[in-house]
C-alpha positions as CSV (number, residue, x, y, z in Angstrom):
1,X,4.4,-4.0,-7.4
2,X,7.1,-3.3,-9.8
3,X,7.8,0.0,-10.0
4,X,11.0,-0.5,-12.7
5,X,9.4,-0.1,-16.0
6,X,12.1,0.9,-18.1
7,X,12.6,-2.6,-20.0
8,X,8.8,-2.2,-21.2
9,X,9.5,1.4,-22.2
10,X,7.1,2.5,-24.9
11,X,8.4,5.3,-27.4
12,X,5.5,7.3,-29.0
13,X,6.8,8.3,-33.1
14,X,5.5,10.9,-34.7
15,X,3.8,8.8,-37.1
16,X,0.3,9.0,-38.4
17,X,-2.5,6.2,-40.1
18,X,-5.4,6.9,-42.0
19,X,-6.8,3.5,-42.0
20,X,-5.9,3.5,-38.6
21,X,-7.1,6.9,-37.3
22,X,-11.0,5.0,-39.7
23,X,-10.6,1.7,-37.1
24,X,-10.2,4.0,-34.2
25,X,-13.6,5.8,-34.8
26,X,-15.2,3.1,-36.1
27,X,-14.5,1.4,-32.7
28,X,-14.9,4.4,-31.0
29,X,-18.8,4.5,-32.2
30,X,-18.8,0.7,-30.8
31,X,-18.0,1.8,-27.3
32,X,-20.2,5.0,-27.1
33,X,-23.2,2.2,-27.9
34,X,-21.6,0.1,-25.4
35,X,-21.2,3.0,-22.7
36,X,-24.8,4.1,-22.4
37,X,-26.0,1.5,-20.1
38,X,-27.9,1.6,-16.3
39,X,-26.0,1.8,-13.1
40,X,-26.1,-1.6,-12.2
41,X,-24.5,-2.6,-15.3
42,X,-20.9,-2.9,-15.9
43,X,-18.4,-2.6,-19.2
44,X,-15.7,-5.3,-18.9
45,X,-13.2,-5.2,-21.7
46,X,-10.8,-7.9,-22.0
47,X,-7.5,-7.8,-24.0
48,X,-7.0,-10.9,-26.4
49,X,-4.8,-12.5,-29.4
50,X,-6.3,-12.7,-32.9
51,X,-6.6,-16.7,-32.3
52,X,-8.1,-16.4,-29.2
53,X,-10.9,-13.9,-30.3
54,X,-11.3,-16.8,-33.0
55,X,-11.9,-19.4,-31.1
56,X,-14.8,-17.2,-29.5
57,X,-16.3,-15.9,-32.4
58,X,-16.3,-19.8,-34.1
59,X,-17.5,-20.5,-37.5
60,X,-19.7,-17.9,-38.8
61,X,-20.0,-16.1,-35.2
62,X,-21.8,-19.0,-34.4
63,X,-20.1,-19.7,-30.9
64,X,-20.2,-15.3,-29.9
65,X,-24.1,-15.7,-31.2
66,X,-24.5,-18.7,-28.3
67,X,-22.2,-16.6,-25.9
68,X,-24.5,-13.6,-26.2
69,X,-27.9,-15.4,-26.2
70,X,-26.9,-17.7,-23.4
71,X,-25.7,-15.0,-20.9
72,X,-27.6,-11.6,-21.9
73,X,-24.1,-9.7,-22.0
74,X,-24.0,-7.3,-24.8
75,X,-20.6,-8.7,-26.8
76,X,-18.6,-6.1,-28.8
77,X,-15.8,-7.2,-30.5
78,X,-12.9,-4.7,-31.8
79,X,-11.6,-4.5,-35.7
80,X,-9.4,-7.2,-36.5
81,X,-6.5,-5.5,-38.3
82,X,-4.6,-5.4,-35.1
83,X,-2.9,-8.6,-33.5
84,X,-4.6,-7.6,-30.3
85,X,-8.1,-7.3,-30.3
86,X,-10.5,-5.8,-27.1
87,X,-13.7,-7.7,-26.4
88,X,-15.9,-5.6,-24.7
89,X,-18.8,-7.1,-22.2
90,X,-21.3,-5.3,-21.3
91,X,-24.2,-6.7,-18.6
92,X,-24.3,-7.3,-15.2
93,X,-22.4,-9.2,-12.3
94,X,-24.4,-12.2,-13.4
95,X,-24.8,-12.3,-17.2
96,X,-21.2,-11.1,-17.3
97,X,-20.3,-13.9,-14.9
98,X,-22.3,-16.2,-17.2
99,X,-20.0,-14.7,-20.4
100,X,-16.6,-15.2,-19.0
101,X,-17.5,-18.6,-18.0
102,X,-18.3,-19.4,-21.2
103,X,-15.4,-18.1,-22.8
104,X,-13.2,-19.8,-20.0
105,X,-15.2,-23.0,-21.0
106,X,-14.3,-23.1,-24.8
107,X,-10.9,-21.8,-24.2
108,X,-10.5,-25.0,-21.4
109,X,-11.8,-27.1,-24.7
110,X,-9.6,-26.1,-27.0
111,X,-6.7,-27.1,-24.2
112,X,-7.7,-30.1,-24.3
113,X,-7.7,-30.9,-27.8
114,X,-3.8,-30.0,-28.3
115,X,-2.3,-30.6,-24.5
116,X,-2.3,-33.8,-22.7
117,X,-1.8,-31.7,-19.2
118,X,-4.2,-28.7,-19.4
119,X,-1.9,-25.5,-18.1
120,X,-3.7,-22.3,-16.4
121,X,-6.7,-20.9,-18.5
122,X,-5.1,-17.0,-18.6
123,X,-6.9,-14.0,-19.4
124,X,-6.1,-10.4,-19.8
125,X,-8.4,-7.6,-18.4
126,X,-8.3,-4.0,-19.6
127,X,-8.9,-2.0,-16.2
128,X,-9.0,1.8,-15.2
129,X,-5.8,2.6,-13.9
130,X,-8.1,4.3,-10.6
131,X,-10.1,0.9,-10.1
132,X,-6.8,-1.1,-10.2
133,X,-6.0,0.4,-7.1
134,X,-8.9,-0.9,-5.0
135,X,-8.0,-4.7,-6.7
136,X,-4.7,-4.7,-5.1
137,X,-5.7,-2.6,-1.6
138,X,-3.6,-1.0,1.0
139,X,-0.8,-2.8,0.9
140,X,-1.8,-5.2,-1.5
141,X,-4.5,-7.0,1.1
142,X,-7.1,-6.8,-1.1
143,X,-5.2,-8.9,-3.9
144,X,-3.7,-11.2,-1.6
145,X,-7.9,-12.0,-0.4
146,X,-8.9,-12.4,-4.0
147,X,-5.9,-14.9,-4.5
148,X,-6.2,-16.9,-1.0
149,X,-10.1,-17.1,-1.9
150,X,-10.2,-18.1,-5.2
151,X,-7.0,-20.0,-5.7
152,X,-6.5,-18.0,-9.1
153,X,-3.5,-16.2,-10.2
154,X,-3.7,-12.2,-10.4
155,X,-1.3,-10.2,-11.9
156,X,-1.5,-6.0,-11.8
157,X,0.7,-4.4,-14.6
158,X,2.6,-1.7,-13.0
159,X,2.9,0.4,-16.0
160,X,-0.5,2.0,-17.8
161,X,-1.3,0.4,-21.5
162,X,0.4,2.4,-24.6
163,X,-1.4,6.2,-25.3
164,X,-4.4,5.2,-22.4
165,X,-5.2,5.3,-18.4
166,X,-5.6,1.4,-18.0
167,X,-3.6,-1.5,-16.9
168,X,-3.9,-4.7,-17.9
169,X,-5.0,-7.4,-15.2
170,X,-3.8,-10.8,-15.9
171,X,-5.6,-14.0,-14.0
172,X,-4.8,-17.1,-14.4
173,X,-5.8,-20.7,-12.8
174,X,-8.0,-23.2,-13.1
175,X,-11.7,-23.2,-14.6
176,X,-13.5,-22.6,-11.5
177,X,-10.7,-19.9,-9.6
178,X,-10.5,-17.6,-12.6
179,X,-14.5,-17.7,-12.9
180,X,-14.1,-16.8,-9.5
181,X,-12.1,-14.2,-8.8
182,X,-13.1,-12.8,-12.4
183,X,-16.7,-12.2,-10.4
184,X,-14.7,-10.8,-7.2
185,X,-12.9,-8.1,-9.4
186,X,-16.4,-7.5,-11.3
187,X,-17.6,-6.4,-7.5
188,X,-15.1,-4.2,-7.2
189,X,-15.2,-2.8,-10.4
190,X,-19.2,-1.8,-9.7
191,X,-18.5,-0.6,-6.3
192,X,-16.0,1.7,-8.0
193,X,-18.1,3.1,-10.9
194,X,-18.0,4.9,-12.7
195,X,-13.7,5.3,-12.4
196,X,-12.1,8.4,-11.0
197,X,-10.9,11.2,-14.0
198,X,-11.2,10.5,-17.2
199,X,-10.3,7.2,-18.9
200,X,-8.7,7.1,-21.9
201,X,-9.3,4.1,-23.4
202,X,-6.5,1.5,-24.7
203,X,-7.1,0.4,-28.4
204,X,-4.4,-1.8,-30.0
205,X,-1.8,-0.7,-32.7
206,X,-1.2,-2.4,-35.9
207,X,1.9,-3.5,-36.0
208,X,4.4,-4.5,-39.1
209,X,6.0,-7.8,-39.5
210,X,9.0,-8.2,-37.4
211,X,11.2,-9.2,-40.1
212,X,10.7,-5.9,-41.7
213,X,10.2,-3.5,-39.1
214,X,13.4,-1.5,-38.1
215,X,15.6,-1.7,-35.5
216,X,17.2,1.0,-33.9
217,X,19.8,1.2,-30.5
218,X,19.8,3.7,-28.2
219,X,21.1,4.2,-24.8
220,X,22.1,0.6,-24.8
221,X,18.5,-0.7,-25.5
222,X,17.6,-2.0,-29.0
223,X,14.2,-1.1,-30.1
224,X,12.0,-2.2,-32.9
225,X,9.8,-0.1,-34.7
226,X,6.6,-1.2,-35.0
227,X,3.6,1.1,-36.4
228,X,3.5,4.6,-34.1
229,X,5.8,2.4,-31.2
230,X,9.2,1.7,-30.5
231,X,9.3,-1.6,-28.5
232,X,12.1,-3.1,-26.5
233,X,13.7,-5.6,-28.4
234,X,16.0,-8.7,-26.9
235,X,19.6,-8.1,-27.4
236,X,20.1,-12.0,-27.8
237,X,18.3,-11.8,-30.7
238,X,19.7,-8.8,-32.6
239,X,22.5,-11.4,-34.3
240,X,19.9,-12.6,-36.5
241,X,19.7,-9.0,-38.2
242,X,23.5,-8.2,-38.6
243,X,24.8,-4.6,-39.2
244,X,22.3,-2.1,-37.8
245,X,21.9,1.4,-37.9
246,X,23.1,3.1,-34.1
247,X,20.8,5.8,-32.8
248,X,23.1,7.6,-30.6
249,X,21.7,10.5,-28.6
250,X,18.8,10.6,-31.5
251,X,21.7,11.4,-34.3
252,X,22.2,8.1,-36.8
253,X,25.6,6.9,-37.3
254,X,26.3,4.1,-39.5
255,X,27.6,1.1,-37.6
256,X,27.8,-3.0,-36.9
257,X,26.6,-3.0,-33.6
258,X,28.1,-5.4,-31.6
259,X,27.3,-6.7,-27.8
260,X,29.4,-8.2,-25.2
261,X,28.9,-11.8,-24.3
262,X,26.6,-10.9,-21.6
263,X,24.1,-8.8,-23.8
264,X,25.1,-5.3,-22.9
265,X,27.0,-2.9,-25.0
266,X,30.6,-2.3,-23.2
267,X,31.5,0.4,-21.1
268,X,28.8,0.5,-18.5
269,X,29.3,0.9,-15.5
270,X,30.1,-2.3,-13.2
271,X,28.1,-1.5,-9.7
272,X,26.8,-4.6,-8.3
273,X,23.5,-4.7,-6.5
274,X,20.3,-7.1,-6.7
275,X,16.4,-6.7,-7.5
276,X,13.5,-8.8,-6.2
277,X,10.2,-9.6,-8.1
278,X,7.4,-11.6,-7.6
279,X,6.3,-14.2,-9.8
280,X,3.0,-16.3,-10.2
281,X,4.2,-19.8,-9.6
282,X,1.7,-20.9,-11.9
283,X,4.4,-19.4,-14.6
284,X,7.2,-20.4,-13.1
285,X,7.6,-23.3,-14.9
286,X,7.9,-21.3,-18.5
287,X,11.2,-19.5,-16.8
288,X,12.9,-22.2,-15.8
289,X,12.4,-24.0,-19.0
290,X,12.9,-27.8,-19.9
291,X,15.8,-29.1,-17.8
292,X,16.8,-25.1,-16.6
293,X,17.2,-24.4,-20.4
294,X,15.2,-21.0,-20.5
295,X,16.7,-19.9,-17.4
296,X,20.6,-20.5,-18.5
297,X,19.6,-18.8,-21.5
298,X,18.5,-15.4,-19.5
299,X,21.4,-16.1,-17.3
300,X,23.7,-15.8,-20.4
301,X,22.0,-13.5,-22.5
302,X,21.8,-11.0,-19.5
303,X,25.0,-11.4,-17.3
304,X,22.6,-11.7,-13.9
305,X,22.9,-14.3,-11.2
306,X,19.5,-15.5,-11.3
307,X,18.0,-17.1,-8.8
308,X,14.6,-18.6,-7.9
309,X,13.2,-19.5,-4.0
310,X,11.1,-22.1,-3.0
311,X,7.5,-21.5,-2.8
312,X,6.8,-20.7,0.7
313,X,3.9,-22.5,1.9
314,X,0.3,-20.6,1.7
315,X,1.3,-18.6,-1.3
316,X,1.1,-18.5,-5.0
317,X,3.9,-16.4,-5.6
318,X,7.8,-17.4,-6.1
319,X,10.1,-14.3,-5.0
320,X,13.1,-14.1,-7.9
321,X,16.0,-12.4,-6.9
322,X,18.2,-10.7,-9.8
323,X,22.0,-9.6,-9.1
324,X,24.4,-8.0,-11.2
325,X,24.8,-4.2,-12.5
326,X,22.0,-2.1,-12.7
327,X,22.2,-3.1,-16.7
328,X,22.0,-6.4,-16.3
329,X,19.3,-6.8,-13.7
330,X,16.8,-4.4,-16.2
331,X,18.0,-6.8,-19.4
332,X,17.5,-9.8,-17.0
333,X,13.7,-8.7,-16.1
334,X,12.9,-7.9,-19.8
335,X,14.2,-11.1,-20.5
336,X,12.2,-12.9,-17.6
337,X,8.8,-10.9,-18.5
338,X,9.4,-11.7,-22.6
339,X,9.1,-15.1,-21.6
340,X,5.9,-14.9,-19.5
341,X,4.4,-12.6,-22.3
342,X,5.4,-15.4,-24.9
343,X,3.5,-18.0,-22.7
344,X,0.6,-16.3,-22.1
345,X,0.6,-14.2,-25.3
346,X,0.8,-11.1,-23.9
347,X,3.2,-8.1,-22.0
348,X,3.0,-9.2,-18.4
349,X,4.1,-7.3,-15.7
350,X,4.3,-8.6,-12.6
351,X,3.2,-7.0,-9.3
């Protein structure tokens, strides 16, 4: 597991909503329904784009109504102001089984309607940060069974979701691995019920346009502020904004900033050393890019030596090793991980 989260830093602002502290207890009413439910039952929430949630809910809730009559889960939605959404599921092993399929069914039909190879269904589990650890196991067996089983893709995020106690768990694969191993982690889940301490649940930020929402640098990171968050934002793309405002040591100075060819501001320091990750090699292919495009791109934007080993035979994963200065190597993953998160629609972390 990745234990270098500073490229997905989140910075908490000072900042308050209205409207949004209304959506937070109007969602949090939804969950305490949701919450009061027999032992045997289980509350899955899963973490999902605005045009995904869309494609569930259908004309006039028609396809949600059919997903809820159909299985037996209860289905509980979260406001849609936000670009994330949560859908919570609430039943158990079986009728929640029965959901997800069903989900992973219309989502495998819309692929079809606008690609002529269908990629990985992927989906994006909100879990406990204390259940996460029996998914992966001592030393990561239990992960490395639910992969080798089911055939699917899993993902742990190293780092717990903005202002909560979970982690998002990412599978990915084909129709009938991801219904899988979505039931395997459900098993685990109930044997681990309810999760140790107390779980503060992750609810989704509304964010402002990224056109309009600042930017500020600091400590050689550029940042964009969006709604109560400062998120990472990629150098290589900080041209298209021209003179910014320079956050140094939290004073504001007035300046152009500018960025050496390789991304990073100068005068860092120049010690060489390398980084390993781990990458699904079912995403792979969105790093590398159209003739090595995406990957030359990183290269350059970042200053690393990238490079990418063969898939060794009986596993899913493709080890990436990053060289360069301890600079580079952190733009290098950010860069690497934007690019996943792009493809899937979603901040991935890989473990």
């Amino acid at each position: 597991m990745m234990d270098n989260a500073t490229h997905h830093q989140v910075i908490q602002l000072n900042t308050s909503n209205a409207q949004n502290t209304t959506n937070i207890q109007q969602q949090q009413h939804q969950e305490s329904k949701l919450s009061s439910v027999p032992d045997h039952f289980l509350t899955i929430r899963l973490l999902m784009q605005g045009k995904e949630v869309g494609s569930i809910i259908g004309k006039r809730g028609d396809n949600v109504k059919a997903i809820r009559e159909e299985s037996g889960a209860r289905i509980n939605i979260s406001d849609g102001t936000t670009p994330e959404r949560i859908v919570t599921m609430v039943g158990t092993i079986e009728t929640l089984s029965k959901a997800f399929g069903m989900i992973c069914q219309k989502f495998e039909d819309d692929l079809k309607q606008t690609c002529t190879t269908i990629p990985p269904i992927t989906l994006r589990l909100v879990v406990p940060a204390s259940q996460c650890g029996s998914i992966i196991g001592k030393g990561g067996a239990k992960i490395k069974e639910i992969r080798e089983t089911t055939g699917a893709s899993v993902q742990v995020a190293s780092e717990m979701l903005p202002s909560s106690t979970e982690r998002a768990v990412t599978i990915s694969g084909k129709l009938d691995s991801i219904e899988s191993c979505f039931r395997q982690i459900c098993q685990i889940m109930l044997e681990q019920s309810p999760p140790k301490g107390e779980t503060i649940p992750y609810r989704p930020k509304m964010m402002i346009s990224p056109m309009h929402a600042p930017i500020i640098f600091a400590n050689g990171q550029a940042y964009q502020v969006q709604g109560q968050f400062a998120i990472p934002f990629p150098p290589n793309e900080l041209n298209a904004f021209g003179p910014l405002t320079s956050l140094t040591q939290g004073m504001p100075v007035p300046a152009a900033t500018s960025l050496i060819p390789n991304g990073l501001p100068p005068n860092r320091v120049t010690l060489q050393t390398q980084h390993e990750i781990t990458i699904a090699n079912d995403l792979i292919g969105c790093i590398i890019g159209r003739g090595g495009q995406k990957i030359s791109e990183i290269r350059q934007a970042s200053g690393a030596n990238i490079k990418i080993a063969d898939l060794d035979e009986g596993s899913q994963d493709r080890h990436v090793t990053i060289s360069g200065t301890p600079e580079q190597i952190q733009l290098a993953e950010f860069l690497i991980h934007s690019r996943i998160a792009s493809e899937i629609g979603g901040i991935l972390i890989t473990h």
